[in-house]
C-alpha positions as CSV (number, residue, x, y, z in Angstrom):
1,X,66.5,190.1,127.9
2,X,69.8,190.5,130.4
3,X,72.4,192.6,129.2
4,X,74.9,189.7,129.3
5,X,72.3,187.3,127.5
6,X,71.6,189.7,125.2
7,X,75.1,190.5,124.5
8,X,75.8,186.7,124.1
9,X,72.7,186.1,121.5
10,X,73.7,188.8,119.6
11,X,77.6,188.0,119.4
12,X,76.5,184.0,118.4
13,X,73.8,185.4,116.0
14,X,76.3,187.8,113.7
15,X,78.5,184.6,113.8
16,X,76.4,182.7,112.9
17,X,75.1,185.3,109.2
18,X,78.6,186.6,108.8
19,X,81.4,185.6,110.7
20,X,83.8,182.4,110.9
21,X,81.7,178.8,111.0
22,X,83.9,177.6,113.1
23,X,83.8,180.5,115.5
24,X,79.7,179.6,115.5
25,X,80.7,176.2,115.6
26,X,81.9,176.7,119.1
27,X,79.8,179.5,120.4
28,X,76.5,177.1,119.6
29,X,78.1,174.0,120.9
30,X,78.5,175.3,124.2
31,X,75.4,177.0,124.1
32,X,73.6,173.9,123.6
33,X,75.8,171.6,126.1
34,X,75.4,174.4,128.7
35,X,71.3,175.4,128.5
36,X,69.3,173.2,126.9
37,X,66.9,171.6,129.2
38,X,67.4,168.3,130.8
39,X,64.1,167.2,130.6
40,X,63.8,167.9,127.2
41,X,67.0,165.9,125.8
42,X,66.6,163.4,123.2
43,X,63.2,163.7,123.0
44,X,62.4,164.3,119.6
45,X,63.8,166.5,116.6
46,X,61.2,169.1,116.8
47,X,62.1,170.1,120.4
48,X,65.9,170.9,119.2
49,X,64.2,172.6,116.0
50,X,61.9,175.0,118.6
51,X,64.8,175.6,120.9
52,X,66.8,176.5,118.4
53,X,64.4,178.7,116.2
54,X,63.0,180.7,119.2
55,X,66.6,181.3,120.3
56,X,67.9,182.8,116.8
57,X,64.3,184.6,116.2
58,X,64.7,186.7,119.8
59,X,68.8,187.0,118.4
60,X,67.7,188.4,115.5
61,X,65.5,190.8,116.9
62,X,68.2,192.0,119.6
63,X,70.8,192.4,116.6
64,X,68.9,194.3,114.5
65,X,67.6,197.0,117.3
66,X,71.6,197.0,117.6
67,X,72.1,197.5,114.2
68,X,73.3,201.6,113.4
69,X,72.8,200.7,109.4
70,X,68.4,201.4,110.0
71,X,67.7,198.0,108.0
72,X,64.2,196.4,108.5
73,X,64.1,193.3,110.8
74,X,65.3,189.8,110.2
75,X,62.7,187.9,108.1
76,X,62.8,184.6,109.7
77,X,60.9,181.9,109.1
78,X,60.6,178.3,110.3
79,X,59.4,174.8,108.4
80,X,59.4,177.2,105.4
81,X,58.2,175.5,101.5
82,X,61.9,175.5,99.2
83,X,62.9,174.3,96.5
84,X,61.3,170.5,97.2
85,X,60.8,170.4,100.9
86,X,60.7,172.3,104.1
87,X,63.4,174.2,105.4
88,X,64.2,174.1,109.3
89,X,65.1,177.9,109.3
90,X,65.4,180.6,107.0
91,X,66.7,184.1,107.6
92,X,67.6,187.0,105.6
93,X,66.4,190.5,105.3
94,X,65.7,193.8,102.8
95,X,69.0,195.6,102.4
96,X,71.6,193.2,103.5
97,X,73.1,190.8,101.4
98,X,73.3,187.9,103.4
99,X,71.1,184.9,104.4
100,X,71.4,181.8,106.6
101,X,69.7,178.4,105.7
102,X,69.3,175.7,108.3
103,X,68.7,171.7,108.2
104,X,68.7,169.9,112.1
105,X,69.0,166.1,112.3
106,X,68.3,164.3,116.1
107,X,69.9,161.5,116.3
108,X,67.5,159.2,119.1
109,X,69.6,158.6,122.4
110,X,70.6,154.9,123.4
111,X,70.8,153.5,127.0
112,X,74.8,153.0,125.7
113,X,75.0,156.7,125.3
114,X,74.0,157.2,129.4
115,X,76.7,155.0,130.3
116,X,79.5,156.0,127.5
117,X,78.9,159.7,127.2
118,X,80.6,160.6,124.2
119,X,82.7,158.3,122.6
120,X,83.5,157.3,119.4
121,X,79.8,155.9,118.2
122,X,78.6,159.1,119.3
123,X,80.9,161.0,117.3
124,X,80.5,158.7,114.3
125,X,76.7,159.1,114.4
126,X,76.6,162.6,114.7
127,X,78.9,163.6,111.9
128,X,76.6,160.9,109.9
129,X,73.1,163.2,110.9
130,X,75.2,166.7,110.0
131,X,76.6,165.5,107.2
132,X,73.0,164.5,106.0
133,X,71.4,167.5,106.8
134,X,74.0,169.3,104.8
135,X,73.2,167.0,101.9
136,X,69.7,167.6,102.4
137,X,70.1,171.0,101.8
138,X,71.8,170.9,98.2
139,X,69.5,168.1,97.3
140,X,66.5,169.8,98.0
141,X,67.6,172.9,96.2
142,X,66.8,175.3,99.5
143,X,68.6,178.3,98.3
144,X,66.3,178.6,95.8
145,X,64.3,180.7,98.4
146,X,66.8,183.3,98.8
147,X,65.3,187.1,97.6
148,X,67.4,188.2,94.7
149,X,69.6,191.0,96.7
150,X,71.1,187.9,98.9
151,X,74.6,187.7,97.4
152,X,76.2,185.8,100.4
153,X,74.6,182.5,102.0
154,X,75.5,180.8,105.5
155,X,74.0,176.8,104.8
156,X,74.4,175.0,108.5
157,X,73.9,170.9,109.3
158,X,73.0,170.7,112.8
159,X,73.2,167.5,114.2
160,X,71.4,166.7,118.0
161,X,72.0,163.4,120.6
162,X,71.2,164.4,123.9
163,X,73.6,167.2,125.3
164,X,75.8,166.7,122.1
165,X,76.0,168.6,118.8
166,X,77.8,168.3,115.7
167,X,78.0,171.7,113.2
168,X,78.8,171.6,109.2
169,X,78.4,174.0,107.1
170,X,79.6,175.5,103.6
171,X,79.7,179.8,102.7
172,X,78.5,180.5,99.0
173,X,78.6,183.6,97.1
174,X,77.2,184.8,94.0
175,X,76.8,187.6,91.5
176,X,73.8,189.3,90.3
177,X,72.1,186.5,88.4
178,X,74.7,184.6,88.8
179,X,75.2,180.9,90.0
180,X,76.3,180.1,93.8
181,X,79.7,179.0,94.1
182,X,81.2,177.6,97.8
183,X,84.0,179.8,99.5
184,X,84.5,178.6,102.3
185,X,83.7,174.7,104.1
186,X,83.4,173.7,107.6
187,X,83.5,169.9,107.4
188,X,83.3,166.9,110.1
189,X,86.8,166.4,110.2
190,X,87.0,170.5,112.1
191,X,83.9,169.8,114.1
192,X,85.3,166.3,115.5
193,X,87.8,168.0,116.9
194,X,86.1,171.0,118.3
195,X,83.4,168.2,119.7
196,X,86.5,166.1,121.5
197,X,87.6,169.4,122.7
198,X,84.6,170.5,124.5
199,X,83.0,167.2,125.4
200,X,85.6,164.9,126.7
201,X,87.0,167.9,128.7
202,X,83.8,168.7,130.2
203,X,82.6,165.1,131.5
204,X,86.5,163.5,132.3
């Protein structure tokens, strides 16, 4: 892996377990909009799923060779059994105390979508898919896969239409045997605007 590559994977990747959503928010939206193959947009869900899970798997394994702490690798694991259904992506590890839980949505590209780029039903029916996904995740009871010694949890909705993706997500923290409780939000309203941002000034 390229130094700079590298160096990007790694920053989007520590976002993404313990930083600021919205900070991961942008970093992914961008890294989407800028590499994901042409060929492969809107095809179906499972090609954003793949893309996606190989490019946080090779993160994972560049931040922890990174990592001065000496903890064991990221477990990582993809289309993993939880709670009452299959999680898109599930990461955590022995000895830290944090975890990420992903759903991804795809959202099927329209011949209006080539001609409007992103507008306002693209922005309605992605925040639809994220918001889903997100609900998916509680409903489903996913974090009932987390090992015991996870104490904080990263949950993400990932939403996919074409070039375009929308990003919700919630923190939760608990105690030992303790219940999760939610800390921090990163809701549709946030991610609309970070969307407008990056979209409309890239294609106007």
């Amino acid at each position: 892996m390229k130094p700079e590559i590298k160096s990007r994977s790694v920053s989007l990747f520590r976002e993404m377990a313990s930083g600021k959503m919205s900070s991961f928010a942008a970093q992914f939206g961008i890294l989407v909009w800028q590499t994901m193959p042409i060929q492969f947009l809107g095809n179906r869900e499972c090609v954003y799923q793949a893309y996606v899970c190989a490019y946080f798997t090779a993160a994972a394994e560049a931040s922890a060779s990174l990592d001065r702490r000496n903890l064991t690798r990221w477990d990582v694991r993809v289309e993993e059994y939880g709670g009452i259904g299959r999680m898109d992506l599930i990461l955590q590890r022995m000895g830290d105390n944090t975890g990420v839980i992903h759903e991804h949505k795809w959202e099927p590209i329209k011949p209006q979508d080539k001609k409007e780029g992103y507008s306002a039903s693209q922005r309605k029916r992605l925040t639809k898919k994220a918001e889903e996904a997100l609900m998916q995740l509680e409903t489903r009871q996913y974090r009932a896969s987390m090992e015991d010694h996870v104490m904080k949890l990263h949950e993400y909705g990932l939403a996919f239409l074409g070039p375009y993706c929308a990003v919700v997500g919630r923190s939760l923290e608990r105690k030992p045997g303790g219940a999760w409780v939610i800390t921090v939000t990163y809701d549709s309203i946030e991610d609309e605007k970070r969307r407008k941002k990056l979209y409309t000034s890239q294609t106007s």
